[in-house]
Structures are given as C-alpha cells and as structure tokens.
C-alpha positions as CSV (number, residue, x, y, z in Angstrom):
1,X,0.0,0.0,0.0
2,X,1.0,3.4,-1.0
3,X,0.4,5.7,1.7
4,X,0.6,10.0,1.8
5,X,2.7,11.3,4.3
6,X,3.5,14.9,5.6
7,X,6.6,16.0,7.3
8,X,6.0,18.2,10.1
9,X,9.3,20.6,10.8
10,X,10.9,19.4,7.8
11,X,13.8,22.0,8.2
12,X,15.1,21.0,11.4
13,X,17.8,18.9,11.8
14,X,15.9,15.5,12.4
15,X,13.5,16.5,9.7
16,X,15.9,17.0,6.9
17,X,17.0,13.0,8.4
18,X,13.7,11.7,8.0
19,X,13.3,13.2,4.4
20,X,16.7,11.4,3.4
21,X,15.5,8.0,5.3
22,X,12.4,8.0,4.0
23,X,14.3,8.1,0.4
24,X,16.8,5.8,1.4
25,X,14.5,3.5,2.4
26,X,12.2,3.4,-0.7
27,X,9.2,3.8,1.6
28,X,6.2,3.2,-0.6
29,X,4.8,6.8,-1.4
30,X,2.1,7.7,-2.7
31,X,2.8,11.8,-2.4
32,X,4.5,13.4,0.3
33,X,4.6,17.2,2.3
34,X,6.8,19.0,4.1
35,X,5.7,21.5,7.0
36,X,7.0,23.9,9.4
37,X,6.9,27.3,11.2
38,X,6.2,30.1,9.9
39,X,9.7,31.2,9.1
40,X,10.6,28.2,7.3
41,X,7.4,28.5,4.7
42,X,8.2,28.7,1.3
43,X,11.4,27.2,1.5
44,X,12.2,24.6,-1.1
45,X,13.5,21.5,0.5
46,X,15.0,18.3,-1.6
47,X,13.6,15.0,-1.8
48,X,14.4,12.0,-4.0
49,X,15.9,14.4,-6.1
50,X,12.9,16.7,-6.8
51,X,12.7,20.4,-5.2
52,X,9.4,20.7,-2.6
53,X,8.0,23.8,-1.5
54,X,7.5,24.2,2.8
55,X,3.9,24.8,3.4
56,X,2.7,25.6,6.9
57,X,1.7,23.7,9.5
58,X,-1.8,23.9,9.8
59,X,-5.2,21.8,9.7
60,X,-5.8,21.7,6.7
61,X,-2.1,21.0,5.6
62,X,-3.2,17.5,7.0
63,X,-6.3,16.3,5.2
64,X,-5.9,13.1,3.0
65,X,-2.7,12.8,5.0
66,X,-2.2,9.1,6.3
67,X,1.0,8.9,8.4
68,X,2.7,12.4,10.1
69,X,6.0,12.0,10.9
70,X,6.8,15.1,13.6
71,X,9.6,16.5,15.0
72,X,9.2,19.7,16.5
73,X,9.1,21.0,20.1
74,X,6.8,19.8,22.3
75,X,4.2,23.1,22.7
76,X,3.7,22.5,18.7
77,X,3.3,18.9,19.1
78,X,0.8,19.3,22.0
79,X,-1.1,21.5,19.8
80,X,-0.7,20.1,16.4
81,X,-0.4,16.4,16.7
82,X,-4.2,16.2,18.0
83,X,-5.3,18.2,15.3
84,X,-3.4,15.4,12.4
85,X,-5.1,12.8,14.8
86,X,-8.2,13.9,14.3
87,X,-8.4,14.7,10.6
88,X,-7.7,11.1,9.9
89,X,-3.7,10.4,10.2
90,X,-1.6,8.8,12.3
91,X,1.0,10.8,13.8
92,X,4.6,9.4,14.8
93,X,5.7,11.7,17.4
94,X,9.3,12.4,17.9
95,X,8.6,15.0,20.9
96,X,8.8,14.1,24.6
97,X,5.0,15.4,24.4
98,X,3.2,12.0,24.1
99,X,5.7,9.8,25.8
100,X,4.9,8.5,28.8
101,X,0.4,8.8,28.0
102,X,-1.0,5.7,28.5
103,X,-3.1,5.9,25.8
104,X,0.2,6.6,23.1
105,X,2.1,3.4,22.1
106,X,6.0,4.2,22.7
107,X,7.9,2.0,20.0
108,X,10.8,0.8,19.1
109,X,10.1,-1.7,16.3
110,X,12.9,-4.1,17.0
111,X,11.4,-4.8,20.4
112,X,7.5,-3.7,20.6
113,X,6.0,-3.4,17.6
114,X,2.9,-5.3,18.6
115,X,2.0,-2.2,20.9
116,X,1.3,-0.1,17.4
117,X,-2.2,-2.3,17.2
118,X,-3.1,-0.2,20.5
119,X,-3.0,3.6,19.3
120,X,-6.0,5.0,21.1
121,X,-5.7,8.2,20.1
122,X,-4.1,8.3,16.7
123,X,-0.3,9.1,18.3
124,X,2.9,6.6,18.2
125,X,5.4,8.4,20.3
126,X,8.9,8.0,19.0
127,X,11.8,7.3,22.4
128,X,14.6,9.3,23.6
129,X,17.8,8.9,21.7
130,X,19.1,6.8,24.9
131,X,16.5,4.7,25.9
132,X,15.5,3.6,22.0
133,X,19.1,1.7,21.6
134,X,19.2,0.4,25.5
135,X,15.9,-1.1,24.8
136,X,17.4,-2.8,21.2
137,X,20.6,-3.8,22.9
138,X,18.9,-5.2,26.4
139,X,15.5,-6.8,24.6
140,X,17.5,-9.7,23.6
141,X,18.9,-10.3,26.4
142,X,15.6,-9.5,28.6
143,X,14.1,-12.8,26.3
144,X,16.7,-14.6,27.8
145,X,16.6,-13.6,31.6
146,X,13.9,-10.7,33.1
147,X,16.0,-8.3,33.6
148,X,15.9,-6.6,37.3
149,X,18.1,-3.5,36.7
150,X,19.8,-1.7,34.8
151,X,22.8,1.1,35.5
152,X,23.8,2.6,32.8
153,X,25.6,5.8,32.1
154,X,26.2,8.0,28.8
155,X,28.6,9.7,26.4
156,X,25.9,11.7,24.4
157,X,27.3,13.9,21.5
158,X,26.8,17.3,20.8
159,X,24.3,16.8,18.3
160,X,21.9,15.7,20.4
161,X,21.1,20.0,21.3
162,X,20.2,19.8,17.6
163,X,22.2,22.0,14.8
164,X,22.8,25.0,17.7
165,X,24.7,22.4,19.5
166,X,26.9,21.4,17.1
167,X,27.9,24.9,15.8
168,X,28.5,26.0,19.4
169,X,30.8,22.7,19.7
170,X,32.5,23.1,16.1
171,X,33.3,26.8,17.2
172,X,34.5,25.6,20.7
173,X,36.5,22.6,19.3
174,X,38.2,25.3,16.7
175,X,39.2,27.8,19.4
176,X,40.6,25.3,21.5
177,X,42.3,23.2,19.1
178,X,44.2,26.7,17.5
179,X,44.8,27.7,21.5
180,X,42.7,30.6,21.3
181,X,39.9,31.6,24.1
182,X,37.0,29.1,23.6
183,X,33.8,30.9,22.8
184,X,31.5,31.3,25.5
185,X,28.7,28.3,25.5
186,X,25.9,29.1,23.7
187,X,23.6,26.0,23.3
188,X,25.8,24.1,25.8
189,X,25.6,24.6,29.5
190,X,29.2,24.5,30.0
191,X,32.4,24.8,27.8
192,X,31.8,21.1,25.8
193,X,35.4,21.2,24.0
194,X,38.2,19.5,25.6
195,X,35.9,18.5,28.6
196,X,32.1,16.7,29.9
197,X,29.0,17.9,30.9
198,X,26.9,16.1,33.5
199,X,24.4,19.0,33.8
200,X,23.4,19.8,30.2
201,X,20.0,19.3,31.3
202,X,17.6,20.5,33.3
203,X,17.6,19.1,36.5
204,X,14.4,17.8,38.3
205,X,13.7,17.7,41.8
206,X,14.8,14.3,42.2
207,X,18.0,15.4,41.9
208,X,18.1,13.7,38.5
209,X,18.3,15.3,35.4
210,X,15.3,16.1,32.8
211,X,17.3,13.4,30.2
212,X,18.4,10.8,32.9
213,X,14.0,10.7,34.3
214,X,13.5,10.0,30.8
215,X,15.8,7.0,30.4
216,X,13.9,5.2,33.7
217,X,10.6,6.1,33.0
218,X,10.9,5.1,28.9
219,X,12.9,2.1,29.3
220,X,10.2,0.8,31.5
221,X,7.7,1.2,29.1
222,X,9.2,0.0,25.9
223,X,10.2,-3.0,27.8
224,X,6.6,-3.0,29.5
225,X,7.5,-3.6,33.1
226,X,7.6,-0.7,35.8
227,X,9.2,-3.0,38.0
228,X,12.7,-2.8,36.1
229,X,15.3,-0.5,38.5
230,X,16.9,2.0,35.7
231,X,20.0,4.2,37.7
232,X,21.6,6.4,34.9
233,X,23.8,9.5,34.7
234,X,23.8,11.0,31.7
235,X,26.8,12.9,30.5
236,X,27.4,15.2,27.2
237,X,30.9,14.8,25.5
238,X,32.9,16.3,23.2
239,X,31.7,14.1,20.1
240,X,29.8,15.4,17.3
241,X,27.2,12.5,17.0
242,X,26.4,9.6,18.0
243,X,25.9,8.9,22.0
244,X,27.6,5.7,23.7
245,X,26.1,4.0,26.8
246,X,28.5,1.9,29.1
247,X,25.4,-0.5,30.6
248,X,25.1,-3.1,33.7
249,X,22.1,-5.4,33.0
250,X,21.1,-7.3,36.3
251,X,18.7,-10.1,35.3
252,X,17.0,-13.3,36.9
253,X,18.7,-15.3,36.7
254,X,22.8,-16.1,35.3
255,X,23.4,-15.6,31.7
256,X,26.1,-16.9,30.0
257,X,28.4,-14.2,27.9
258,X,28.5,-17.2,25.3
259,X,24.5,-17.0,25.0
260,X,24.1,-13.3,25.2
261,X,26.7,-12.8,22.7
262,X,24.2,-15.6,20.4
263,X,21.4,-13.7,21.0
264,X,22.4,-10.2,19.9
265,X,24.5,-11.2,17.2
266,X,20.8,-12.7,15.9
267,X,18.8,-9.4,17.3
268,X,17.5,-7.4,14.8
269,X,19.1,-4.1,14.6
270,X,21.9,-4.9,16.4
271,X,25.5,-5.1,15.3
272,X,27.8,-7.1,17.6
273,X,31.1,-6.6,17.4
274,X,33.8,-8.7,18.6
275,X,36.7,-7.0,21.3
276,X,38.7,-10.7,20.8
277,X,39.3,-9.6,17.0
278,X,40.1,-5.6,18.3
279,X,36.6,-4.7,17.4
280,X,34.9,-2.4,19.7
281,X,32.0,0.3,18.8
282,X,32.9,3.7,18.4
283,X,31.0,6.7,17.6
284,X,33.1,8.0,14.8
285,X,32.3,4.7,12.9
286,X,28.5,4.2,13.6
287,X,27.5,7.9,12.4
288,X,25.0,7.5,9.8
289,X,24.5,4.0,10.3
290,X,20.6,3.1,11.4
291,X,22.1,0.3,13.5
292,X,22.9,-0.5,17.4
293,X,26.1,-1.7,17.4
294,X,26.7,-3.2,20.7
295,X,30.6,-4.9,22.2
296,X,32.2,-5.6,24.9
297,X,29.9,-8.0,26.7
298,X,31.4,-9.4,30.2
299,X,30.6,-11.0,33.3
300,X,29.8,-8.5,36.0
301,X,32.4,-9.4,39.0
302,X,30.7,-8.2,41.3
303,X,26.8,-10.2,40.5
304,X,26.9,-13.7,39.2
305,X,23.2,-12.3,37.6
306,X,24.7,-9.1,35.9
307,X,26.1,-8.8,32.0
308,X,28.4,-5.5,31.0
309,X,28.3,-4.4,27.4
310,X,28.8,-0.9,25.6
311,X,26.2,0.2,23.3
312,X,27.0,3.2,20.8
313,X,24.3,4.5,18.3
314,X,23.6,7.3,15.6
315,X,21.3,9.8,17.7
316,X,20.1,11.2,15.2
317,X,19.3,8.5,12.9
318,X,18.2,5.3,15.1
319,X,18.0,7.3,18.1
320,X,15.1,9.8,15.9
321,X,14.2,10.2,12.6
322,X,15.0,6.2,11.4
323,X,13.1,4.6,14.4
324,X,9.9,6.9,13.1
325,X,10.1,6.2,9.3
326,X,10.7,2.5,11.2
327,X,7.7,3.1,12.9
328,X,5.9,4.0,9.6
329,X,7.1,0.8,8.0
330,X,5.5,-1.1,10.5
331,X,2.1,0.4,10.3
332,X,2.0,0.0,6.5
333,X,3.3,-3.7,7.1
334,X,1.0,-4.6,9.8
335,X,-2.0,-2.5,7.7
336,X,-2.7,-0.6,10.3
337,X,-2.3,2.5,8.1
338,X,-6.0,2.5,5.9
C-alpha cells in the first residue's frame, strides 16, 4: 500500500533526516509534504531528487494525509499532533510530548512493535535517543533472563542540542584546538570542548536530570514492566554525533556471555562486534548507520546475575528520525495504516 505522508518541521535537523531515510529506504509513497513554522514556509526543500516547496503547519495541511511524521518541540506537538489525529492520520511523534500517555504506544520496532495495534488516540510516540538503543541492545537479552536492573551511564554527543549544538561545539572545538579563548557556550551549559558535561540538562527535583528521568521512565515502558530498577547519569561529551552508553544489566537469573553474545549477534538491529578480533564500537564509525552496534559484553564481577556491554548508536538516525520512518514501515506492514 502506497500511503501519503507529511513531514511536520521538515527543516530542522531531524527532519531533513527523515526526508533522506524515507528516500533511502524506498518507503512506498504515494505523495509526500513538508511543514514547518512560519519562518521556514516557502522554503524549497530536496527529496528524491525533486525540489518541494514548505507549506505551513496547519489543519488543513493535514487532510488526506495518512501517516505524520513530527519532530518539532513539544508546545507545537501538543497542539498540532491532535489536530493530524483527528483529521484522519496517524502521527509518529518524535517530541517528549506523548511519551509516557498511556493511551500513546511508545515503539521501538525491533522490540515492541505489537503495541502499534493499540494507538488509542491516533499518536505513536517516538523514544529518547538513549533509551531507543538500551531497549534494542537489552530486549534480547531480557528474552533470555527478566532483567531486574539496569545502570547505565552516557557519552551523548553534541548533536543531540540539535544543529545549535553542534555549531556551538565546532566553534568551541576550533578555538581550542588553535589555542585561542573558547567561545563562551551558547547551546551548551558548559564549555563542551576538551571537557564533559553532567548538567546539560535540566535538573528535576529528584535530583536527576530532565534526560536521565526520561531513560527510567521510557525504558520501563518500551520494555513494559515498571518494575525494572533503571539508575543512569547522563553525561554530554565532546563528540559530534552519535551517543555511547556503558550498561550493567542485572537479570533473573545467570546468563552466560556465550548466550548473550548468540542472542544479539541474531537481534534485529543490532550489530555485535567482537573486542577478541580488536573490534569495539565507536562513535566516529556508527554515524550515519541506522544500526545498534553493541561490544564488549562481560561477566559483572561483582553479580553472578549481571552482564556488562557498551552500546553506541547514531542519535540522530536510530535514536530519531530512522526509528519513526521505522515506525511508519510497521504500520504500512501490519495494515494498520488505511
């Protein structure tokens, strides 16, 4: 089935993704729009090759329209989503708007697909760049043992404050690499260059951060079970894109390194890699790849139930705009999309 699809923000950074994976991917098409503010209207954009002109977002933008793929802050999405919803379309969400309702399926296909027959009110909310590849990395080893808890803590690039981030990086990085004074932070909360950021979020009055809340509470629910302990610290480094996650998995029950390594070298999305052969995943090498490329898996020392491994994915690609078009695969495949 041919479907008609709109692109809401279309000229921000994970929108201009989507409009290459959706060509990449040869999703099947029957037209396609881009939308965005104001400011952005009557733009031309490129897709497949052919020049399209931004058109606003608006309700009318979205009749006929059966999939929306969105990525744009959440007041928009709270406003605008609905809206799609209601004229017919089903909206994959890329905001944190819709995340944790009950009544919006949050998917990662590679481990909860089935939860797309349950949208309720026309919304699929798309993850947070960390908790999508946790969930693709740990799923396949959850099928083996329940996992109990997880502590896990992040490298998260730059990129993931958007296209501000990275030109208040690049300028940073150039400064300090020449030895000149390093521009104050503009997107950043703190110098990023040459150094790590553990507060480049808001914090929360748990004393957690606005990122690392998201990470427990989305984990749980992609996984389904509120019972699974998440402890994470979340920490912005000097990498352009792609975020890595250094992850303790407590499960169950033992699991043998031998049959975890089986099971995610046959997961779908994953990549394992193989530290015995000098292979280890690395950011540099994973941008622009839709996979999760997971290595080093060991023994925890200290908890005859508890696996180690290191996780590193494309935020801006799996940990965004690919696990939507995914998302929009899945409803075509599963004919959920009418």
């Amino acid at each position: 089935m041919a479907v008609n699809v709109a692109v809401v923000g279309a000229t921000g950074a994970v929108g201009d993704l989507m409009r290459r994976v959706l060509a990449e991917r040869n999703f099947p098409l029957q037209s396609i729009k881009f939308l965005a503010s104001e400011k952005s209207v009557g733009k031309q954009v490129e897709f497949a090759g052919k020049p399209y002109t931004v058109e606003a977002i608006r309700p009318e933008a979205f009749a006929g329209v059966h999939i929306v793929l969105s990525s744009t802050p959440s007041s928009v999405s709270k406003e605008f989503s609905p809206i799609a919803a209601k004229a017919g379309a089903i909206v994959v969400d890329n905001s944190s708007a819709w995340r944790m309702d009950p009544d919006c399926p949050l998917v990662v296909p590679e481990v909860n697909a089935d939860q797309l027959h349950h949208i309720k009110k026309g919304i699929v909310a798309n993850p947070n760049c960390v908790a999508i590849p946790l969930c693709v990395a740990v799923k396949p080893l959850h099928d083996l043992g329940r996992v109990r808890r997880i502590v896990v803590c992040t490298y998260q690039s730059s990129s993931g404050k958007g296209a501000k981030g990275l030109a208040d990086f690049d300028a940073q990085n150039a400064a300090f690499a020449a030895g000149q004074p390093v521009p104050a932070p503009s997107a950043h909360r703190a110098q990023l260059a040459g150094n790590v950021i553990t507060l480049d979020w808001t914090l929360d009055p748990n004393g957690f951060t606005e990122e690392e809340n998201k990470v427990v509470n989305e984990t749980q629910k992609i996984l389904g079970d509120a019972t699974i302990g998440v402890a994470p610290t979340c920490v912005r480094v000097p990498v352009r894109v792609a975020h890595s996650l250094a992850v303790t998995a407590e499960f169950d029950r033992p699991i043998a390194v031998a049959d975890a390594r089986a099971a995610l070298a046959k997961a779908p999305g994953v990549v394992l890699m193989d530290e015995t052969k000098g292979e280890f995943p690395q950011p540099i090498q994973v941008e622009g790849d839709d996979r999760t490329f997971v290595g080093r898996v060991r023994k925890d020392p200290s908890n005859p139930n508890a696996l180690c491994l290191w996780v590193v994915a494309d935020n801006l690609r799996k940990g965004a705009a690919t696990n939507a078009v995914q998302c929009a695969e899945e409803l075509v495949k599963r004919g959920i999309v009418k």
